[in-house]
C-alpha positions in Angstrom: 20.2 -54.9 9.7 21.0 -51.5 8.4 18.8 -48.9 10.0 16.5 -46.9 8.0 17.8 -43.9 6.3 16.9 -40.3 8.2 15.1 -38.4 5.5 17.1 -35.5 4.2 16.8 -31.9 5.6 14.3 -29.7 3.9 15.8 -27.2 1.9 17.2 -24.0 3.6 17.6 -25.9 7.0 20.5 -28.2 7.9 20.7 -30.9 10.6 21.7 -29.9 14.0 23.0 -32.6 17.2 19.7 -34.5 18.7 17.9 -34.5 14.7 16.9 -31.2 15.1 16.8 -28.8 12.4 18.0 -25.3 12.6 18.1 -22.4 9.5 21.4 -23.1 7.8 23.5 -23.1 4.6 21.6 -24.4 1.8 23.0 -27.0 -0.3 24.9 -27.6 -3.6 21.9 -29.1 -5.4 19.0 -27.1 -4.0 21.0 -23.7 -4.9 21.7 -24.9 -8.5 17.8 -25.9 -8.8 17.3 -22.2 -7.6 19.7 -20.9 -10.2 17.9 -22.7 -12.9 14.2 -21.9 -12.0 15.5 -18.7 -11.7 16.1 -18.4 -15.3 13.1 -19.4 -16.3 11.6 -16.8 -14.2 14.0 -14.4 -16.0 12.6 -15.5 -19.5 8.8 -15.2 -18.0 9.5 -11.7 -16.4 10.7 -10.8 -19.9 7.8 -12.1 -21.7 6.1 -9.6 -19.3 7.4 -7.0 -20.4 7.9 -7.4 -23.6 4.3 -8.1 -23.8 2.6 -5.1 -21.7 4.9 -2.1 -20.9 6.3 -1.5 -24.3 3.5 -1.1 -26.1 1.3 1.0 -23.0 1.6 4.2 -25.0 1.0 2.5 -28.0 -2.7 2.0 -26.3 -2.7 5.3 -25.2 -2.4 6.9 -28.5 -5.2 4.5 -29.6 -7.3 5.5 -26.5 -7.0 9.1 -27.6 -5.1 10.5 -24.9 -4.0 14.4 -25.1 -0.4 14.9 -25.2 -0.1 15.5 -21.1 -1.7 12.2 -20.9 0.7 10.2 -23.3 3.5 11.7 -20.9 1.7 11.0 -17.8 1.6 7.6 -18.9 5.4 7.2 -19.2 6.6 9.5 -16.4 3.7 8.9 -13.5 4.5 5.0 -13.1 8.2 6.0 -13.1 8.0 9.1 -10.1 5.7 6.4 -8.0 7.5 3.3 -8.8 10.6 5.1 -8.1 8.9 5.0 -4.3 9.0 1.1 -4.3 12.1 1.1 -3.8 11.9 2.7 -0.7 9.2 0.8 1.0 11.1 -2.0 -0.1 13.8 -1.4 1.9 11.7 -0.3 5.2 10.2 -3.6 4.4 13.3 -5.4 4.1 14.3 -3.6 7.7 11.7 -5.6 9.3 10.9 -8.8 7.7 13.1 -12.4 7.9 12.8 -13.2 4.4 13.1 -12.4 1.2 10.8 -14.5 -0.7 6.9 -13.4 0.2 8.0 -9.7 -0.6 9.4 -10.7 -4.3 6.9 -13.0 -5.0 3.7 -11.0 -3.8 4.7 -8.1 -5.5 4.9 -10.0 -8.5 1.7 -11.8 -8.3 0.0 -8.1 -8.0 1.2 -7.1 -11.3 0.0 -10.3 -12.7 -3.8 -9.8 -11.5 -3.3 -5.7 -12.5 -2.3 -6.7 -15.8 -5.3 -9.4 -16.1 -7.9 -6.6 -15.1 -6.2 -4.7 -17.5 -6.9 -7.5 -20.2 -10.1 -7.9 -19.4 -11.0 -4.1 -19.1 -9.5 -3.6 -22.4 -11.3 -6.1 -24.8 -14.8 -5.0 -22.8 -14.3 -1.6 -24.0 -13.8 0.2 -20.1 -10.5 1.3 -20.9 -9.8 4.9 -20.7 -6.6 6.9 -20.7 -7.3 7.8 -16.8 -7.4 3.8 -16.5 -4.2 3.0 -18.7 -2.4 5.7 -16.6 -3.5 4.1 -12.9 -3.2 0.7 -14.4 0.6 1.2 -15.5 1.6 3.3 -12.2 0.3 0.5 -10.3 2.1 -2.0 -12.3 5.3 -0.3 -12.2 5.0 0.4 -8.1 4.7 -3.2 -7.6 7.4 -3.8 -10.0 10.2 -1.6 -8.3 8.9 -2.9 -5.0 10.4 -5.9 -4.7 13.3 -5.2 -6.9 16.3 -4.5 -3.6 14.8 -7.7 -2.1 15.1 -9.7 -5.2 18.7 -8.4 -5.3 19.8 -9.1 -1.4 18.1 -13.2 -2.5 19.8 -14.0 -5.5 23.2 -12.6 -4.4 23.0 -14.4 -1.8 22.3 -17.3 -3.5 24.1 -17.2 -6.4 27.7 -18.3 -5.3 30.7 -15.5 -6.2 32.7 -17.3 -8.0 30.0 -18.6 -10.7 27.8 -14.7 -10.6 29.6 -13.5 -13.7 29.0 -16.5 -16.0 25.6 -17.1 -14.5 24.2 -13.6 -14.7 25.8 -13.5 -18.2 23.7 -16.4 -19.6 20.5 -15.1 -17.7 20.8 -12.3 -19.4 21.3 -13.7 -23.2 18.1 -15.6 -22.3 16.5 -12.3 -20.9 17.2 -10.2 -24.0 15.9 -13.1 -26.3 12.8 -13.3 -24.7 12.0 -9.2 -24.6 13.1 -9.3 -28.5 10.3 -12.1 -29.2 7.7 -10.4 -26.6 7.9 -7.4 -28.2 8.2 -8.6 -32.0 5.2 -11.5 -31.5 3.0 -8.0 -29.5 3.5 -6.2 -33.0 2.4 -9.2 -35.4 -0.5 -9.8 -33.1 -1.2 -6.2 -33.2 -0.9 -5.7 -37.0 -3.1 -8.8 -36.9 -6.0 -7.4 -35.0 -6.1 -4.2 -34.9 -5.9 -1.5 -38.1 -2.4 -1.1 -39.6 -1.8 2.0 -38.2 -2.7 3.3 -34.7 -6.3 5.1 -35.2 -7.7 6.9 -32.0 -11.4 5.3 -31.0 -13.3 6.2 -28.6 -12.5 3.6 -26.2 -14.2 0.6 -28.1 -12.5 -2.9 -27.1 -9.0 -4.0 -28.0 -8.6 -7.7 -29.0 -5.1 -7.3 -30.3 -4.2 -5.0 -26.9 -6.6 -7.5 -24.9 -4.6 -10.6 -26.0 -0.9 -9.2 -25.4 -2.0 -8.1 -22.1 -3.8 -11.2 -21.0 -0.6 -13.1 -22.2 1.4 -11.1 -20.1 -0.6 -11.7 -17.3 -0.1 -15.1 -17.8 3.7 -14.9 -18.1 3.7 -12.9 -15.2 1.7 -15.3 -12.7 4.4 -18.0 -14.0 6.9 -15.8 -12.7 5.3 -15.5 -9.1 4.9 -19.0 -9.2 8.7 -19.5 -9.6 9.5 -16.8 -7.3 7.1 -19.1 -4.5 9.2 -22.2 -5.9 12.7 -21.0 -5.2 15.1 -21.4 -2.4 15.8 -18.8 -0.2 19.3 -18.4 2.2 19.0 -16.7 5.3 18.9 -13.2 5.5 21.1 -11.1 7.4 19.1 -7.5 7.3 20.1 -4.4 5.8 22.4 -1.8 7.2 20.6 0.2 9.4 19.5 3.9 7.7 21.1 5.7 10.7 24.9 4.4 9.9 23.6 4.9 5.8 22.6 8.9 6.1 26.0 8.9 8.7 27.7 8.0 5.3 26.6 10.6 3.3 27.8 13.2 5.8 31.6 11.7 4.7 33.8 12.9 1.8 33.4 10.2 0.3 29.5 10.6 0.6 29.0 14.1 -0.9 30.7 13.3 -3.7 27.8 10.5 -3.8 25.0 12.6 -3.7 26.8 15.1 -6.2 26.5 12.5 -8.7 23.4 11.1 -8.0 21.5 15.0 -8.5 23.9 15.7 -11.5 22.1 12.4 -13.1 18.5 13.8 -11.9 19.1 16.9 -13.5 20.5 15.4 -16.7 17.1 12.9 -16.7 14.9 16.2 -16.5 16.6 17.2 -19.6 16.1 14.4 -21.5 12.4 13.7 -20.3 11.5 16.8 -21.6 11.1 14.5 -25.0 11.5 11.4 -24.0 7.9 10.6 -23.9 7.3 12.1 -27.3 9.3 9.7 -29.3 6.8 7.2 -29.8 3.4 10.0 -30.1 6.1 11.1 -32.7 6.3 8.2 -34.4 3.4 6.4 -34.5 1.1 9.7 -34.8 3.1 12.1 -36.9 4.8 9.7 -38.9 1.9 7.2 -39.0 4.2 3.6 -38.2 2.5 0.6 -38.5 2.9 -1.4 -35.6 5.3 -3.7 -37.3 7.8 -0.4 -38.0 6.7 0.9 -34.8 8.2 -2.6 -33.3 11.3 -2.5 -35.3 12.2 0.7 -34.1 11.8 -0.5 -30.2 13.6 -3.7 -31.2 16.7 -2.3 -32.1 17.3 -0.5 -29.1 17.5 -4.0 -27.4 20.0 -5.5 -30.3 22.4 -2.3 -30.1 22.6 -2.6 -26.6 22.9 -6.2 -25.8 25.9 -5.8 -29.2 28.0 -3.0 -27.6 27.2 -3.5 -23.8 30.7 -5.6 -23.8 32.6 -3.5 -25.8 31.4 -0.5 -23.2 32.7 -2.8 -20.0 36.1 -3.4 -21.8 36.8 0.7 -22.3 35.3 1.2 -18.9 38.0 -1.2 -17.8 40.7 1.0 -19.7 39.8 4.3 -19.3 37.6 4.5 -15.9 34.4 4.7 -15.5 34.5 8.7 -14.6 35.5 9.7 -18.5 33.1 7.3 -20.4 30.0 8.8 -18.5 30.7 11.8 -19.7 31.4 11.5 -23.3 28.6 8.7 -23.2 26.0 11.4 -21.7 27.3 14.1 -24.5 25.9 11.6 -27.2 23.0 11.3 -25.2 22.5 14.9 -25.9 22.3 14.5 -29.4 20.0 11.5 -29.7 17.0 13.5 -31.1 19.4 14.6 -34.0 18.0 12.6 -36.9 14.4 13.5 -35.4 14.8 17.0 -36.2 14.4 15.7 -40.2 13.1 12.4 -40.0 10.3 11.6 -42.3 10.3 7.5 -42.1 12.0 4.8 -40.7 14.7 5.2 -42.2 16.6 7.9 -40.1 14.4 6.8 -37.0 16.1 3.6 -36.7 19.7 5.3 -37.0 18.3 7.4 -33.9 17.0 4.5 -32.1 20.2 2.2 -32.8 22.3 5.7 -31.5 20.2 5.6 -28.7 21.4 2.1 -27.9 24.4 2.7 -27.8 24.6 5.6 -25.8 22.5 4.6 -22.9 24.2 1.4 -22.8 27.0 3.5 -22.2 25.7 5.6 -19.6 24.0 3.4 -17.8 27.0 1.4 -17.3 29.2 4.5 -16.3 26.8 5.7 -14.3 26.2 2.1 -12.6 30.2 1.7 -12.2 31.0 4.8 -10.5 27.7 4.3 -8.1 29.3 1.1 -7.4 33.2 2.4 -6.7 32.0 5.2 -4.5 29.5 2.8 -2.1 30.1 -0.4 0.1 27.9 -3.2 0.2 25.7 -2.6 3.1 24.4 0.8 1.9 23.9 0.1 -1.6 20.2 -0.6 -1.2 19.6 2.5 0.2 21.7 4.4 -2.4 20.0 3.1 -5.4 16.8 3.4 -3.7 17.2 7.2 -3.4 19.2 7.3 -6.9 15.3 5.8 -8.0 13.1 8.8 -6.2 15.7 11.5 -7.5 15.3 10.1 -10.9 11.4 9.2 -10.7 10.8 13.0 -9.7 13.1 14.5 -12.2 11.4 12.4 -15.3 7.6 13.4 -13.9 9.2 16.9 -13.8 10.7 16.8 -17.2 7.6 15.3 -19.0 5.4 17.9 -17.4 8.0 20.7 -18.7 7.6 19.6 -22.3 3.8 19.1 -22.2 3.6 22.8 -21.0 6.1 24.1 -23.5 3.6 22.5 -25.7 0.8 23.6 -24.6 2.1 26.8 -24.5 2.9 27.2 -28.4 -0.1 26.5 -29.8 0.6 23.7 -33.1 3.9 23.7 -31.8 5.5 20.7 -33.6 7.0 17.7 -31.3 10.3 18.3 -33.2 10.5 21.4 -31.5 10.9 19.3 -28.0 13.3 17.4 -29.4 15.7 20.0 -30.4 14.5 21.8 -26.9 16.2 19.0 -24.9 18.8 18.7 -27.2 20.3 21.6 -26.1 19.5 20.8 -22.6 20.9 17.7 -22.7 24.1 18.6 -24.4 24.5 21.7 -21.8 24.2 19.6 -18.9 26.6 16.9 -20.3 29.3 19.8 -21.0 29.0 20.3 -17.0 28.8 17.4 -15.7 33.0 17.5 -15.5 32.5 20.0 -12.7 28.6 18.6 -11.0 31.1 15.4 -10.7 34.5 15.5 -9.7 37.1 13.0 -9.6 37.1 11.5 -6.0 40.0 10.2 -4.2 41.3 6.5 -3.6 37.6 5.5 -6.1 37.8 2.0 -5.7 37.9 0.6 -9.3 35.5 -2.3 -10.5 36.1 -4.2 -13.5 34.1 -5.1 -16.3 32.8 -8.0 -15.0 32.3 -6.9 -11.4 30.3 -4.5 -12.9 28.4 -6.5 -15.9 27.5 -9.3 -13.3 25.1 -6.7 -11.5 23.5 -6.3 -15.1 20.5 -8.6 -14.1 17.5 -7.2 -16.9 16.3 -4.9 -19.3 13.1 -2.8 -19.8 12.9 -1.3 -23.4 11.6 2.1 -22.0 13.7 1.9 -18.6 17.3 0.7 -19.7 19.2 -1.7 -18.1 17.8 -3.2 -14.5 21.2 -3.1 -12.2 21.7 -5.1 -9.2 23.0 -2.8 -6.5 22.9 -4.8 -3.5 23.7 -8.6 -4.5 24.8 -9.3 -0.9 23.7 -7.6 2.1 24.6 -8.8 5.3 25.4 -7.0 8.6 29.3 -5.5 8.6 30.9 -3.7 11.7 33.2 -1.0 10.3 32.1 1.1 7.2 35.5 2.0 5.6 36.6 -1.7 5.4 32.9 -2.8 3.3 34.4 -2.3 -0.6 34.4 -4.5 -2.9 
C-alpha cells in the first residue's frame, strides 16, 4: 500500500529534513497566482482613482472653495503624502513583511473615501473637509507605495518584469480612462451640466463616484491580503545611504533631485489652476471637463514608447532637458483659450511632455543610484517635491491675491516664464556625471508600474531590495 500523500507546503514556506517547515522560495504556481491577482488589483486601484482623485477639485469648485483652497486641495495631499514615503521606509526598517503595511494602508483609504461618500450625499461636506479628506487619502496612498515596490520585485521574476509590468499597465491605463469617463457621465447625470457652487447641499453624483471608489478600493486591500509574499531581506541601512550622498557620485544626486524641486515650484505656481480655469472661467461641462483629463492619459500611454526608444539613443541626460523646456510652454494655448478647442491641444502637449520628463527624470535617478538605496532616494526625491508643489501653489494664490481681479491667465504666463527659465538652466543645476551607468528602455519602462491623472506616472524605484556588502559593485 502506497502511503498517504504529505500535504503540500503552504505558500511562502518550503519543506525542510524531519517535515518541518521553514520560510523559503515560493513556488512557480503560487507566484504566477500572485502575478495575476496582482492585476486585478492593478485594474481596482485604477478604478480608484479614476473614480475619486480626479475629480476632488471638481467638488471643490462645487463646494465653493476660494482660490487658496482649490490649491490647497491639490498641493496639501501632495507636501504630506510626500511624508509617506518616509515612514514607509522607517517602517520597512523594522518590520518582516511586506504585506500588512501595503494592504492596511490601502484599506484606510478605502474607509476615508467611504466617509467621504457618505459625508458628501448628507450634505457635511465642506472645503476644510474635502481638503483633510484628500491629504489623508493621499498619505495613506504614498505610504505603502516603497513596500509595495520591494514585494512585487521580489516576486515578479527578472526575466518576465518587462512583459508583465507592460500588460499591467495596458490594463491600468484602461481602467483609469473608463473610471474617469463613467465619473463624468454619472456626473452630467446627476448633478447640473455645469459645475454651480452650493452651499454645501448633498452630492449624489459626487456621493456615488466616491462610494464606488470606496468600493474598488476595499477590493484592492482584499487582493493585497490575498497575495503571496517572498521573504524580505530589509532595506539598506540609512547610515551607509546618507554615506552615499557624501560621494561624487552622490552630489551629483542630490543636484538633480533640487534642480527638479525647484523646476516643480515653477510649474505649481499654476498647476492647480488649470481645472478652476476650466471649469469656472470657461464654464466645461463635466463631460468636456473629462475629455480634457482623458487625453492626458491617451497621449501618454501613445508616446511613452516612442520616449523610451530616444532615451535609448540619445541618453537620458539630453531628453530631460528639452522635455522640461516644453514643459515650460504648456500653458501656451491657455494664454487665449476660449473653449475646448485649444484646451485639449494644451492638455494633449502636456501628455506628451511629462511623459517625457518623467521618464528622463526617472532614467537618470535610476543610472546614478544602486539598488539598495533607491527607496530612500525616491523617498527624499517625494518630500523635496511635496514641499516645492505646497510652496508653488501657495506663491500663485498670493500673486493672486495680491492683484486684485487678476485673471488666472496671468498665472499661467507667470510660470511660463518660470518654467522655461529654469529649464534653460537646468544644463548647468545638472551636469553630466562620469562612468552614468546607462539603462535601456525597457529597464527603465518595466519600473513604470501606474498612473495618476493629476500625479504622472507612478515609478517603481526599488523593485528589489535585499542586503548587499560593497556599495560600488550594487548597479544595475
Amino acid at each position: 500500500m502506497k502511503p498517504s500523500p504529505k500535504p503540500a507546503p503552504a505558500p511562502g514556506t518550503s519543506e525542510a529534513e524531519g517535515g518541518t517547515l521553514r520560510r523559503g522560495p515560493l513556488s512557480d504556481e503560487v507566484v504566477k497566482r500572485g502575478m495575476r491577482l496582482s492585476v486585478l488589483e492593478g485594474i481596482a486601484f485604477a478604478m480608484m482613482v479614476g473614480l475619486s482623485e480626479a475629480f476632488f477639485l471638481a467638488d471643490a469648485i462645487r463646494l465653493s472653495a476660494s482660490r487658496l483652497e482649490q490649491a490647497l486641495v491639490v498641493t496639501v495631499p501632495l507636501f504630506v503624502g510626500s511624508l509617506g514615503p518616509l515612514l514607509g521606509v522607517v517602517l520597512l526598517a523594522r518590520m518582516r513583511a511586506r504585506k500588512p503595511l501595503v494592504a492596511c494602508t490601502a484599506l484606510a483609504q478605502a474607509l476615508g473615501l467611504a466617509g467621504l461618500s457618505f459625508a458628501t450625499y448628507a450634505g457635511f461636506s465642506s472645503p476644510i473637509l474635502l481638503i483633510v479628506a484628500a491629504t489623508l487619502h493621499g498619505f495613506f496612498g504614498q505610504s505603502g507605495g516603497s513596500a509595495w515596490s520591494s514585494w512585487f520585485g521580489d516576486l515578479v521574476p527578472e526575466d518576465v518584469r518587462g512583459r508583465y509590468f507592460a500588460g499591467r499597465n495596458r490594463w491600468i491605463y484602461g481602467a483609469t480612462f473608463a473610471a474617469i469617463l463613467t465619473s463624468g457621465l454619472v456626473l452630467n447625470s446627476l448633478e447640473a451640466r455645469t459645475v454651480i457652487a452650493s452651499d454645501g447641499a448633498g452630492s449624489p453624483g459626487f456621493a456615488l463616484i466616491y462610494g464606488l471608489a470606496a468600493l474598488f478600493r476595499f477590493g484592492s486591500a482584499a487582493l493585497h491580503f490575498a497575495t503571496p509574499e517572498p521573504r524580505f531581506g530589509g532595506l539598506t541601512p540609512i547610515k551607509r545611504a546618507a554615506q552615499f550622498t557624501r560621494t561624487a557620485s552622490g552630489r551629483g544626486l542630490v543636484r538633480l533631485i533640487l534642480a527638479n524641486a525647484i523646476f516643480y515650484f515653477a510649474v505649481y505656481v499654476a498647476s492647480p489652476y488649470f481645472a478652476p480655469f476650466m471649469l469656472g472661467e470657461l464654464h466645461f461641462t463635466y463631460l468636456e471637463y473629462t475629455a480634457a483629463t482623458t487625453i492626458v492619459i491617451a497621449v501618454k500611454v501613445l508616446v511613452l514608447s516612442r520616449w523610451g526608444s530616444v532615451v535609448d539613443q540619445m541618453g537620458p541626460r539630453p531628453v530631460f532637458f528639452v522635455a522640461a523646456l516644453i514643459v515650460g510652454i504648456i500653458p501656451l494655448p491657455y494664454l487665449w483659450t476660449e473653449g475646448l478647442g485649444w484646451v485639449l491641444v494644451g492638455q494633449a502637449l502636456s501628455g506628451l511632455s511629462w511623459a517625457a520628463y518623467e521618464l528622463s527624470l526617472f532614467s537618470l535617478l535610476l543610472n546614478r543610484t544602486y539598488r539598495g538605496i533607491r527607496p530612500h532616494v525616491f523617498a527624499l526625491q517625494s518630500l523635496l517635491n511635496g514641499a516645492a508643489q505646497l510652496g508653488g501653489s501657495l506663491a500663485g494664490a498670493a500673486l493672486l491675491a495680491t492683484i486684485p481681479g487678476a485673471d488666472l491667465r496671468l498665472i499661467f504666463a507667470f510660470s511660463m516664464g518660470l518654467r522655461v527659465l529654469v529649464a534653460l538652466a537646468l544644463p548647468v543645476l545638472v551636469p553630466e556625471q562620469r562612468n552614468e551607468l546607462m539603462l535601456g528602455r525597457r529597464a527603465v519602462l518595466m519600473r513604470v508600474i501606474g498612473f495618476r491623472p493629476s500625479g504622472g506616472l507612478l515609478m517603481s524605484g526599488s523593485l528589489r531590495v535585499r542586503k548587499r556588502r560593497a556599495e560600488p559593485q550594487d548597479h544595475e
